[in-house]
N, CA, C and O atoms as a printed pandas DataFrame, in Angstrom:
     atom_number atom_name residue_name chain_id  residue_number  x_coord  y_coord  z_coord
0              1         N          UNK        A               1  331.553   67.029  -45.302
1              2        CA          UNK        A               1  331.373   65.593  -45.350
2              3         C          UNK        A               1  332.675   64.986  -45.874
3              4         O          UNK        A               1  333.285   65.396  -46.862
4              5         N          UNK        A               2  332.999   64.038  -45.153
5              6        CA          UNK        A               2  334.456   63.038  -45.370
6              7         C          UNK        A               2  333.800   61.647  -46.290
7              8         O          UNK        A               2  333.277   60.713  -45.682
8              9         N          UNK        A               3  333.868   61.653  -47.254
9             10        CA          UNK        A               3  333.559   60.261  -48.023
10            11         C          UNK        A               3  334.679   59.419  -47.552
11            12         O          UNK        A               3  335.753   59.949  -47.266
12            13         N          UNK        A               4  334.441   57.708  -47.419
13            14        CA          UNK        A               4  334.848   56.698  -47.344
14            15         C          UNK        A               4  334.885   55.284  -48.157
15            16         O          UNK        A               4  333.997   55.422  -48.998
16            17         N          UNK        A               5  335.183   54.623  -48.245
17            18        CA          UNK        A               5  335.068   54.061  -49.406
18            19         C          UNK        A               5  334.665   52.449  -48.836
19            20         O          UNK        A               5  334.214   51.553  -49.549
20            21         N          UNK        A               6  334.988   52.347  -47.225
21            22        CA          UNK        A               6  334.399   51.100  -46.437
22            23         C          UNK        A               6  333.957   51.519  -44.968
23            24         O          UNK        A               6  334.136   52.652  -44.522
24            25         N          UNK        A               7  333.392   50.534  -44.305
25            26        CA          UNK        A               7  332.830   50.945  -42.769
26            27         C          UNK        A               7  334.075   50.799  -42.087
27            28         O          UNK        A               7  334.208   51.615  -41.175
28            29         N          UNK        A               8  335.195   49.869  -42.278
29            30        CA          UNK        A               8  335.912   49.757  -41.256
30            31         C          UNK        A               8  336.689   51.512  -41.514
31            32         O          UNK        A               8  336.890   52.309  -40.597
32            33         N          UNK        A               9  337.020   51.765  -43.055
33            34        CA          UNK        A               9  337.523   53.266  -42.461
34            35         C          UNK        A               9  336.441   54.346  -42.227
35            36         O          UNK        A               9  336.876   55.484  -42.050
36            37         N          UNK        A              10  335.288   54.196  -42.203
37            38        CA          UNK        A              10  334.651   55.429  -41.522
38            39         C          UNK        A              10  334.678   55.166  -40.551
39            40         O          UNK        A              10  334.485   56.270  -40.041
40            41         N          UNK        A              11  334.824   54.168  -39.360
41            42        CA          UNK        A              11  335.099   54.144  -38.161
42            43         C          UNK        A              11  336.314   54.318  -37.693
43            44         O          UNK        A              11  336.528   54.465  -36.490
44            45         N          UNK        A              12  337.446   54.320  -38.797
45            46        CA          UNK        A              12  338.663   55.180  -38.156
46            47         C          UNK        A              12  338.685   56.233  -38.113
47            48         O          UNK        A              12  339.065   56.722  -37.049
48            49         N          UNK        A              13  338.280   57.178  -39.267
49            50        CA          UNK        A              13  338.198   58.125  -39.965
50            51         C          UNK        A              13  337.518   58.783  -38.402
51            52         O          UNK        A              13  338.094   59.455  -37.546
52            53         N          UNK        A              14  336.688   58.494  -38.428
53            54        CA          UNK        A              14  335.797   59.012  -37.161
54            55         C          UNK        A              14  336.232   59.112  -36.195
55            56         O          UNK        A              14  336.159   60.274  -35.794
56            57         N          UNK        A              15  336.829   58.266  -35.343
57            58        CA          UNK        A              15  337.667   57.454  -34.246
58            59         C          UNK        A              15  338.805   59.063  -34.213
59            60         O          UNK        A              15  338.649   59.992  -33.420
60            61         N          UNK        A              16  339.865   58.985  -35.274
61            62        CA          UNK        A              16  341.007   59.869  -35.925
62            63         C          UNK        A              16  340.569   61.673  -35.390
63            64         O          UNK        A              16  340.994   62.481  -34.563
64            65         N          UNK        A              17  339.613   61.628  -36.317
65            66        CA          UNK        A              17  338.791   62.643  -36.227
66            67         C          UNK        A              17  338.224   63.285  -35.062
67            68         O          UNK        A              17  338.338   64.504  -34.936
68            69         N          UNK        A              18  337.635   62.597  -34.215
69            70        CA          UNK        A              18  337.292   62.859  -32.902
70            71         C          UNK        A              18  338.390   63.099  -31.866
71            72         O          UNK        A              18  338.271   64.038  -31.079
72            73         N          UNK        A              19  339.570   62.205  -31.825
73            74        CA          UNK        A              19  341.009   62.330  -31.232
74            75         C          UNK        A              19  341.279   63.903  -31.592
75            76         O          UNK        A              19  341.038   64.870  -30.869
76            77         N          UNK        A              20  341.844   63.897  -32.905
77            78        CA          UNK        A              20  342.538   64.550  -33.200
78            79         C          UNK        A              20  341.949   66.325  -33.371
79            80         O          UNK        A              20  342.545   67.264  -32.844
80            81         N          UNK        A              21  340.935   66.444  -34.046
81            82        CA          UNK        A              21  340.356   67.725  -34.206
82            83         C          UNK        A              21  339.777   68.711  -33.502
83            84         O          UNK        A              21  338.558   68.710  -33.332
84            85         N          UNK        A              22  340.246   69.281  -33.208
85            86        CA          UNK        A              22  339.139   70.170  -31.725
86            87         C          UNK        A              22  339.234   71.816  -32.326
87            88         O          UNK        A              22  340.072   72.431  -32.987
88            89         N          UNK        A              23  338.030   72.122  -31.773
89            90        CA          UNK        A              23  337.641   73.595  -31.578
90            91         C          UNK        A              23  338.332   74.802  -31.906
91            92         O          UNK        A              23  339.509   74.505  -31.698
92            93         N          UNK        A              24  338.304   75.792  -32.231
93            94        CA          UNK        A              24  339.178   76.980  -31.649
94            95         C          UNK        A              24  339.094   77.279  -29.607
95            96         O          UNK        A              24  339.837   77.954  -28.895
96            97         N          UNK        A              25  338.101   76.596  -29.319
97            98        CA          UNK        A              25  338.121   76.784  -27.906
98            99         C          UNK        A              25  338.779   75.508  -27.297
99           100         O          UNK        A              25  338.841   75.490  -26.068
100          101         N          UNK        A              26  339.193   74.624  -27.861
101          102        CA          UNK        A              26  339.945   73.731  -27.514
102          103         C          UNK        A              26  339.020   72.307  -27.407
103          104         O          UNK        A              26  339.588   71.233  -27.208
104          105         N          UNK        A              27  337.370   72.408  -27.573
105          106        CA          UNK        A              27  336.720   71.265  -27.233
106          107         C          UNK        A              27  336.858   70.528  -28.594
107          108         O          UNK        A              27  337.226   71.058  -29.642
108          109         N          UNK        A              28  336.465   69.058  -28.402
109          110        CA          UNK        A              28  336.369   68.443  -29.357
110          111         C          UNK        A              28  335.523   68.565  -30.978
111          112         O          UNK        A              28  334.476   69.212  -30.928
112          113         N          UNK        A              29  335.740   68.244  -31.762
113          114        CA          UNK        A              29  334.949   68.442  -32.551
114          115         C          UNK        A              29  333.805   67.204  -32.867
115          116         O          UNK        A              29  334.002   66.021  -32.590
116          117         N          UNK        A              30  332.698   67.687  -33.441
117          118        CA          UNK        A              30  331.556   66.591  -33.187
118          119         C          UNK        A              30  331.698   66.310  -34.678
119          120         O          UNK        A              30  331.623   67.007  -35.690
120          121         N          UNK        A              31  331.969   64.809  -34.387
121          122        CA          UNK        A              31  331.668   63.816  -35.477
122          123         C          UNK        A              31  330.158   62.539  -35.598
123          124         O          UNK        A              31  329.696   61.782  -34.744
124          125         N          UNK        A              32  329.695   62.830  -37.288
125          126        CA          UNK        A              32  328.700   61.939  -37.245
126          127         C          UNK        A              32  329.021   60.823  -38.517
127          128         O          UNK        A              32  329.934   60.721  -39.336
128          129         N          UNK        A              33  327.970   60.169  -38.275
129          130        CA          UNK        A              33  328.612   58.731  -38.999
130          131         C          UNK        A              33  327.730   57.943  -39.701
131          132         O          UNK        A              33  327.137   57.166  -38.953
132          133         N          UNK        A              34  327.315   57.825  -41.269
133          134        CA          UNK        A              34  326.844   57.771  -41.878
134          135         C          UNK        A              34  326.760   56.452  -43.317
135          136         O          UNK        A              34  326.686   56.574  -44.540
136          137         N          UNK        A              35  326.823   55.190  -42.341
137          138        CA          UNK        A              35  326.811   54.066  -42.677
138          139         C          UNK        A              35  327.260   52.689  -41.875
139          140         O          UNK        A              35  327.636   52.663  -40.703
140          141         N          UNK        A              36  327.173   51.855  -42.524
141          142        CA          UNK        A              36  327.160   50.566  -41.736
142          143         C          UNK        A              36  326.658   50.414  -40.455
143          144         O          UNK        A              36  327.129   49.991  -39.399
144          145         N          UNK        A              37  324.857   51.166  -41.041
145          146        CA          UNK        A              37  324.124   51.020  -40.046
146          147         C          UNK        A              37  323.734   52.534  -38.881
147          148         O          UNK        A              37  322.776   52.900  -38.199
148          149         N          UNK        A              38  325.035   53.001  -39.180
149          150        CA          UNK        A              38  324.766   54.221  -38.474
150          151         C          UNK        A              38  324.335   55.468  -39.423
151          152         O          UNK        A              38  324.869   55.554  -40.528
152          153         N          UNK        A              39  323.313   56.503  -38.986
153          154        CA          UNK        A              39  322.771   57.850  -39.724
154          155         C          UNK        A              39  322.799   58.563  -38.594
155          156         O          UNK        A              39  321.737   58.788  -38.015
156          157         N          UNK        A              40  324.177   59.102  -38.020
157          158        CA          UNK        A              40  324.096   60.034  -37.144
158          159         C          UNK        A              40  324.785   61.291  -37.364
159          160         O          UNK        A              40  325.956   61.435  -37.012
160          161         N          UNK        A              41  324.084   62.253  -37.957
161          162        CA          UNK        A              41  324.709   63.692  -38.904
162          163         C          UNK        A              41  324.925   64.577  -37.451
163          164         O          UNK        A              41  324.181   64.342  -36.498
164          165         N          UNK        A              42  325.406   65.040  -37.409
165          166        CA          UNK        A              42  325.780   66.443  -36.839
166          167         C          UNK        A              42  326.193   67.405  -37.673
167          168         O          UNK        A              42  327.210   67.392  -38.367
168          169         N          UNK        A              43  324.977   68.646  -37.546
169          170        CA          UNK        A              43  324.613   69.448  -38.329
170          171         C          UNK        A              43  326.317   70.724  -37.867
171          172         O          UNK        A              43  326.579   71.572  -38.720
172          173         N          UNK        A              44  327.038   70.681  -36.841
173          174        CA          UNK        A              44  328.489   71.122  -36.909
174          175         C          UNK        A              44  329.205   70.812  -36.869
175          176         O          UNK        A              44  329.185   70.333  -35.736
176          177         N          UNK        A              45  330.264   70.571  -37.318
177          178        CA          UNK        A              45  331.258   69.474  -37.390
178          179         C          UNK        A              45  331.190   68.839  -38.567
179          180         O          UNK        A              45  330.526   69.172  -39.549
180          181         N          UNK        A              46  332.094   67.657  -38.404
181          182        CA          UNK        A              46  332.707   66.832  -39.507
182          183         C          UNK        A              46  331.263   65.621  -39.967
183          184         O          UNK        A              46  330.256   65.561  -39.262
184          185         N          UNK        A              47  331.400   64.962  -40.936
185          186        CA          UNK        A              47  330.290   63.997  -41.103
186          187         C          UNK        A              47  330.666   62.827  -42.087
187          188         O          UNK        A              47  330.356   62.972  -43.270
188          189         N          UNK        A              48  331.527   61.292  -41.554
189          190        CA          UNK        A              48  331.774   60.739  -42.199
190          191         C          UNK        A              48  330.943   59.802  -42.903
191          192         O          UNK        A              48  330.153   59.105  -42.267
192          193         N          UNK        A              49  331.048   59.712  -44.226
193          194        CA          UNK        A              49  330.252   58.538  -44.974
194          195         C          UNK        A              49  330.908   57.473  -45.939
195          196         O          UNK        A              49  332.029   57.543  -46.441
196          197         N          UNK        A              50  329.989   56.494  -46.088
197          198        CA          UNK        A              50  330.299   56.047  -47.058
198          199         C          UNK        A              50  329.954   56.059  -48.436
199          200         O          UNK        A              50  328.740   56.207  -48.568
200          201         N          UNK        A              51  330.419   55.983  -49.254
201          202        CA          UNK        A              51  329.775   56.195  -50.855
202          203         C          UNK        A              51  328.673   55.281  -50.844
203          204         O          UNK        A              51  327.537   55.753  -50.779
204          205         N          UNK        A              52  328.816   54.225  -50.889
205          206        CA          UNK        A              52  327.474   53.753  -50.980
206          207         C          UNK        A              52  326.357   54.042  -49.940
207          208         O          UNK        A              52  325.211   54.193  -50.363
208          209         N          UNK        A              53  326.580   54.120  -48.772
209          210        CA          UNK        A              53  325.543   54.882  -48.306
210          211         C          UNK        A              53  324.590   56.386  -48.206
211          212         O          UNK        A              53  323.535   56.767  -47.700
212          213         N          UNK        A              54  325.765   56.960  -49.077
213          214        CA          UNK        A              54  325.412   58.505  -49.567
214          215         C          UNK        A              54  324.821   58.145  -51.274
215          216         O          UNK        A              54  323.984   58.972  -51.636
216          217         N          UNK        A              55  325.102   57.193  -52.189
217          218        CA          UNK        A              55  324.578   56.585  -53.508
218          219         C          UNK        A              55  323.041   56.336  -53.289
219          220         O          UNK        A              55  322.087   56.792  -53.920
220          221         N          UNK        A              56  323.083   55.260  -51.935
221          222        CA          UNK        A              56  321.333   54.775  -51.394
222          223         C          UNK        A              56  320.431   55.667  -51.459
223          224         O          UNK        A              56  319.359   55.481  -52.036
224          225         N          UNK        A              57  320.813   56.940  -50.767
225          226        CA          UNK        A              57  320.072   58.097  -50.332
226          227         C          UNK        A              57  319.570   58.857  -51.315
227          228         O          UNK        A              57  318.784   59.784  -51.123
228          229         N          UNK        A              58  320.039   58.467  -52.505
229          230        CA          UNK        A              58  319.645   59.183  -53.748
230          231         C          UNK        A              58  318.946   58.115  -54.712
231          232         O          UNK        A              58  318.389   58.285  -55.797
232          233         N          UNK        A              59  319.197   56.759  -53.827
233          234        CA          UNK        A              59  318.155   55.607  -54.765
234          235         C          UNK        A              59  318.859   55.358  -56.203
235          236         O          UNK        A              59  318.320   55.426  -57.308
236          237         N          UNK        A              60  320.686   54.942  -55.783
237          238        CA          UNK        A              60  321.898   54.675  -56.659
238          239         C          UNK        A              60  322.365   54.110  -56.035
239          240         O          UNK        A              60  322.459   54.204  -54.811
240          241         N          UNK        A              61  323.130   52.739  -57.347
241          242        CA          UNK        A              61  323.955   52.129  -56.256
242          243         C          UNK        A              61  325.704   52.261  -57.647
243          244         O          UNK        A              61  325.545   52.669  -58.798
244          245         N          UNK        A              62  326.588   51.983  -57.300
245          246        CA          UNK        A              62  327.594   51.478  -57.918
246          247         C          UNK        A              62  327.579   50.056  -58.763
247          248         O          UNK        A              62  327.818   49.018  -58.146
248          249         N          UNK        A              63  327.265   50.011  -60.337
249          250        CA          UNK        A              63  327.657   48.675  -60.844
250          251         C          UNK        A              63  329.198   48.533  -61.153
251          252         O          UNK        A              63  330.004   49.286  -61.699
252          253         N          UNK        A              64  329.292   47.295  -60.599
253          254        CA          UNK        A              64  330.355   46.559  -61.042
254          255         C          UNK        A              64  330.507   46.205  -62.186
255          256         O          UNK        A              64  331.569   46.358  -62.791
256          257         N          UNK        A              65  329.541   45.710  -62.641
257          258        CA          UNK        A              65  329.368   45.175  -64.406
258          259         C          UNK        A              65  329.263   46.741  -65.273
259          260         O          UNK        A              65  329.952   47.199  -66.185
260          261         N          UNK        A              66  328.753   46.978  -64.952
261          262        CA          UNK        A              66  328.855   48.174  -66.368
262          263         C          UNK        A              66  329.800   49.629  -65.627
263          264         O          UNK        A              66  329.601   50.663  -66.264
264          265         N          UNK        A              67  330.496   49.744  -64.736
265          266        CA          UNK        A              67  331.736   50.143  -64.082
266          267         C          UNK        A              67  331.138   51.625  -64.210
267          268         O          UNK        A              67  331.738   52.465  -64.881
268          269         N          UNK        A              68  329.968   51.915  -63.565
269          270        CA          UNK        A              68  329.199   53.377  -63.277
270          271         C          UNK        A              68  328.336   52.937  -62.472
271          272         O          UNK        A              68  328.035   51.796  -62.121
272          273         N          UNK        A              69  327.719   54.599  -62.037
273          274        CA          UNK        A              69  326.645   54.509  -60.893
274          275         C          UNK        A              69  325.213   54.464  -61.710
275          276         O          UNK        A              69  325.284   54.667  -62.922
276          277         N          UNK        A              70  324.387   54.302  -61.341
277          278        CA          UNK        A              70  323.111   53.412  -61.953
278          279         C          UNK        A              70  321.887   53.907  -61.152
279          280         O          UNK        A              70  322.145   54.610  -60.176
280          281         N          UNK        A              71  320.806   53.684  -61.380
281          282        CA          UNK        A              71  319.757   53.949  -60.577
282          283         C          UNK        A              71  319.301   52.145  -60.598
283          284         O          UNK        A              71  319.428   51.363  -61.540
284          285         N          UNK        A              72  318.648   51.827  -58.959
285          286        CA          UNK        A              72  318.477   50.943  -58.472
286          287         C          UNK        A              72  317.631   50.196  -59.739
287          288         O          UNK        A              72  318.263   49.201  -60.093
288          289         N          UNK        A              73  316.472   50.369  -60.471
289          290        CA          UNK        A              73  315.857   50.032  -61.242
290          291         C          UNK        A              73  316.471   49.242  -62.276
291          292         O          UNK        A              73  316.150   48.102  -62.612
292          293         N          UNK        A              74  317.939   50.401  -63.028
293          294        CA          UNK        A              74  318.610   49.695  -63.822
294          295         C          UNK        A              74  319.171   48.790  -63.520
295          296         O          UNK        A              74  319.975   48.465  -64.394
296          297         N          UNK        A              75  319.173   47.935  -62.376
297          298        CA          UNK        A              75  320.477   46.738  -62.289
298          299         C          UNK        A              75  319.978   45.646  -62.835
299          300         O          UNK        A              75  320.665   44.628  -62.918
């Protein structure tokens, strides 16, 4: 898994990734994409996310005010 830190770079990241990475047999490598809306894992290959969408999944988000991760309850 490739953490990201916004959607516009997990869609490069991905984009990059898919171009650039291929196989030992020369095929592409399968990329999935894991925020801003998209949950598409591929169980081989690469799997980009974003932090906060990998935080959600555990029912955490990032505070700004107290500058740590939190459980949704505490905000």
């Amino acid at each position: 898994i490739f953490v990201v830190p916004s959607v516009a770079l997990l869609k490069q990241t991905a984009e990059e990734f898919r171009t650039s990475l291929k196989n030992l047999d020369g095929t592409a490598i399968q990329v999935g994409e894991l925020g801003g809306g998209a949950c598409n894992i591929v169980p081989y290959g690469v799997n980009v996310a974003t932090y906060h969408t990998l935080l959600t999944a555990f029912d955490k988000k990032y505070s700004d005010k107290q500058k740590k991760i939190v459980t949704n309850e505490s905000l």
